[in-house]
N, C-alpha and C positions, 0 to 999 in steps of 0.2 A: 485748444490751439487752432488757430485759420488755417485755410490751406495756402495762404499766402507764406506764412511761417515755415510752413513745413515743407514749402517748396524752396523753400530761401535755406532753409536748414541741408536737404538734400544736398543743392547746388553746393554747400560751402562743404561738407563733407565729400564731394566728387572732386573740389580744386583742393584741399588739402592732403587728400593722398595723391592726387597728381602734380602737387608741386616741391611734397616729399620724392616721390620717382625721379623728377626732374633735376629737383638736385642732386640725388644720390648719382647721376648718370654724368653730372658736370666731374670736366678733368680736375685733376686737382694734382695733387705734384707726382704723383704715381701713373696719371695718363686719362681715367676716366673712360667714357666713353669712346674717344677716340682711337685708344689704342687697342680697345675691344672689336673694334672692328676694322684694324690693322693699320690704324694711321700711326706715323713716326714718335708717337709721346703726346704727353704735354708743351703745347709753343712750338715745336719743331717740324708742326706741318705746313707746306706751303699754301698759297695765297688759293691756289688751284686744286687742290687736293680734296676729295670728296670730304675725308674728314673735318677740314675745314667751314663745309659748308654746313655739316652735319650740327657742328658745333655752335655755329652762327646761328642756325634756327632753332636748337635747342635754348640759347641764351633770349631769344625771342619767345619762346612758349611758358620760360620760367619768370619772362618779367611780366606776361599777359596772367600770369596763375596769379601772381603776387600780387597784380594790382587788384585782381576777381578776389582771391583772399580779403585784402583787406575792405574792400566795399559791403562783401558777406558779413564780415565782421561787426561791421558798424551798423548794417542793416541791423542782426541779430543783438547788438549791447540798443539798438535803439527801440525795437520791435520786445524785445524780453525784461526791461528795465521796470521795475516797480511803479504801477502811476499814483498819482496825488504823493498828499505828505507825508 
């Protein structure tokens, strides 16, 4: 295996446990991360409220994971795919 592989391989196991965390920490109808760290709920924080922003940069790091996810992906079904016939 290259070290091309194996560095593309690392990468995508460092984004898939960190876009498992990621979501695990998204509110969800019981509050999530927001209310973990004392905001009003799920939805019921205001526009201004730390949680709010908390939550916004969060939604921003789990769609940068996903799209890292799925390029790793395609790298690795392209880089590990059988050659010839």
């Amino acid at each position: 295996m290259g070290a091309f592989k194996i560095i593309v391989l690392v990468i995508h196991i460092i984004v898939c446990t960190g876009l498992v965390i990621s979501v695990l920490l998204h509110a969800g109808k019981g509050g999530g991360l927001s209310s973990v760290l004392g905001g009003g709920g799920g939805g019921g924080s205001s526009l201004f409220s730390g949680s709010y922003i908390v939550e916004k940069n969060l939604d921003r790091i789990t769609i940068v994971l996903g799209s890292t996810f799925a390029v790793t992906t395609l790298l690795l079904v392209w880089m590990l795919a059988p050659k010839g016939g």
